[in-house]
C-alpha positions as CSV (number, residue, x, y, z in Angstrom):
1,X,-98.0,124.6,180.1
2,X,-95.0,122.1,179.8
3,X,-93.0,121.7,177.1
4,X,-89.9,120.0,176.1
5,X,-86.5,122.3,177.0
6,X,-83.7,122.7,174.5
7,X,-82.6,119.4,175.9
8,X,-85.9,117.5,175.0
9,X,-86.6,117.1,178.8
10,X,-90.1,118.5,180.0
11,X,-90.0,121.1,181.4
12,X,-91.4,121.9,185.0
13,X,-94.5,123.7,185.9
14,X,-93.9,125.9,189.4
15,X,-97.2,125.2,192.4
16,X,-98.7,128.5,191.2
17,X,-99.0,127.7,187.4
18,X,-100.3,124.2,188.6
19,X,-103.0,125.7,191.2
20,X,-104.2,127.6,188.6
21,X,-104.8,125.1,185.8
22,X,-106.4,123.1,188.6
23,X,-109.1,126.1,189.3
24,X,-109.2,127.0,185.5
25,X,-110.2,123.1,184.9
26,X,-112.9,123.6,188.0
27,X,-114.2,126.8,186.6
28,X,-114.9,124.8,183.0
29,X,-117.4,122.6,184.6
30,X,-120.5,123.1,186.8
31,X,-119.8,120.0,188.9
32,X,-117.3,118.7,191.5
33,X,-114.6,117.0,189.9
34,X,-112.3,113.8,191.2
35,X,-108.6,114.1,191.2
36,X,-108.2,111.2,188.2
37,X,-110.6,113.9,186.2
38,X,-108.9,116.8,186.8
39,X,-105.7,114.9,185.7
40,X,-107.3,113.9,182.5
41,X,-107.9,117.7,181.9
42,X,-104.7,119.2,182.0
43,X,-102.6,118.2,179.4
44,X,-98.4,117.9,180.2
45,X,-99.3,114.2,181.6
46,X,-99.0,115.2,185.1
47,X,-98.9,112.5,187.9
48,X,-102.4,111.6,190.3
49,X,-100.3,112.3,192.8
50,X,-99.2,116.0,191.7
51,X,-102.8,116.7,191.6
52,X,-104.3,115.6,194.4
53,X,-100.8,117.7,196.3
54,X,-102.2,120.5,194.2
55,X,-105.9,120.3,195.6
56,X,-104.9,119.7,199.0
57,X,-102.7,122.9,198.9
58,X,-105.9,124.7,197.3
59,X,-107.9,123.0,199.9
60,X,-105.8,124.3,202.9
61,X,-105.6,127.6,201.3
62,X,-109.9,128.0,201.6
63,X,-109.9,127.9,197.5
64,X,-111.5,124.2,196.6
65,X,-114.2,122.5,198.8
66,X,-114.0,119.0,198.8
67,X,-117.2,117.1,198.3
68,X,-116.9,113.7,200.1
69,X,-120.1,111.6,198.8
70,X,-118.9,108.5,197.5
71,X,-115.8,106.7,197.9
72,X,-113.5,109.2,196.2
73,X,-113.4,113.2,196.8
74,X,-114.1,115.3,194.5
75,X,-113.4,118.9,194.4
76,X,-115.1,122.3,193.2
77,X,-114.0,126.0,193.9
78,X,-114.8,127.8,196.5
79,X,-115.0,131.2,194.6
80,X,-115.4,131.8,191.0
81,X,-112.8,133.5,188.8
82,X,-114.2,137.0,189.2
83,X,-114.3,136.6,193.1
84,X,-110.9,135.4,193.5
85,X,-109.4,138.0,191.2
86,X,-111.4,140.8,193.0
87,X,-110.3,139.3,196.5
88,X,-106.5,139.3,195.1
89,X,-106.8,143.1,193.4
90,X,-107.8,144.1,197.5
91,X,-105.2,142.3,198.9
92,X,-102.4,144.0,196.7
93,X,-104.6,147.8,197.2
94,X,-103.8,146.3,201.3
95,X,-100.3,145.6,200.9
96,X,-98.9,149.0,199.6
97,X,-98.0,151.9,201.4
98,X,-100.4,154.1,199.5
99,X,-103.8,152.6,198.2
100,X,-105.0,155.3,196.8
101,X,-101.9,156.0,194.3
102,X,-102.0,152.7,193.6
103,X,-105.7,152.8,192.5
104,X,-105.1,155.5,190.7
105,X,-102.0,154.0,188.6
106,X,-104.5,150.8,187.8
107,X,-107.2,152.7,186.8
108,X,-105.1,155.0,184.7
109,X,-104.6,151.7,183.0
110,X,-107.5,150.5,182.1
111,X,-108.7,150.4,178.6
112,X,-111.6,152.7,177.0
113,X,-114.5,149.9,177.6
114,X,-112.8,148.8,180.8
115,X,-112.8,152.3,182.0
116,X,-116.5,152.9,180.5
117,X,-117.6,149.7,182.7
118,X,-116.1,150.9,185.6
119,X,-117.8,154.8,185.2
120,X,-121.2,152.5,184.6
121,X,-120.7,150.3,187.5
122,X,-120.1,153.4,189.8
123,X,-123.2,155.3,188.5
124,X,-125.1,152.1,189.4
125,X,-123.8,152.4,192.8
126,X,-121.0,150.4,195.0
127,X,-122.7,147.6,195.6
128,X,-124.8,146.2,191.8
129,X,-126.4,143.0,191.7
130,X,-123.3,140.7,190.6
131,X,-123.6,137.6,188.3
């Protein structure tokens, strides 16, 4: 979140901090929102402007769908929080030379209920009927 530096001056928020208030504030509510909502949501008194350049980068990037009925957009997101963390934990097993040392490292990681879920979910099967 902003805040005021040592020299009283806010301080700045960088795109990724601000893309993911934007989703966390589209997460907390089950229906599209409009750019002027999501502004009054996130507190640091950010301009319309640097919220609607927010959800068009989330739009471009396949994260919000905009919903045009009406004069005005709004927007909801395209995954849910689980989804887009899952999506980003494959993308980072992807991007190293050695997936499987790197799954390893994570799970060695995890904490006892963590771990227990993941021994449960594998018992279950790959592939469990997800929320």
């Amino acid at each position: 979140m902003a805040g005021t530096g040592a020299q009283g001056r806010a301080e700045r928020r960088s795109a990724g901090e601000l893309e993911s208030e934007v989703l966390a504030t589209l997460w907390a509510t089950p229906r599209s929102l409009t750019p002027a909502e999501i502004q009054a949501e996130i507190s640091g008194g950010l301009a319309y402007n640097t919220v609607h350049t927010i959800l068009k980068r989330l739009y471009d990037k396949g994260l919000v769908l905009r919903d045009t009925e009406g004069r005005r957009g709004a927007y909801r997101p395209a995954k849910n929080a689980a989804e887009l963390t899952a999506e980003a934990m494959h993308e980072a097993l992807d991007r190293g030379p050695d997936p499987i040392a790197t799954l390893q490292h994570f799970v060695f990681g995890l904490s006892p209920e963590q771990e227990q879920t993941l021994r449960d979910l594998l018992r279950e099967g790959l592939r469990p009927d997800l929320p």
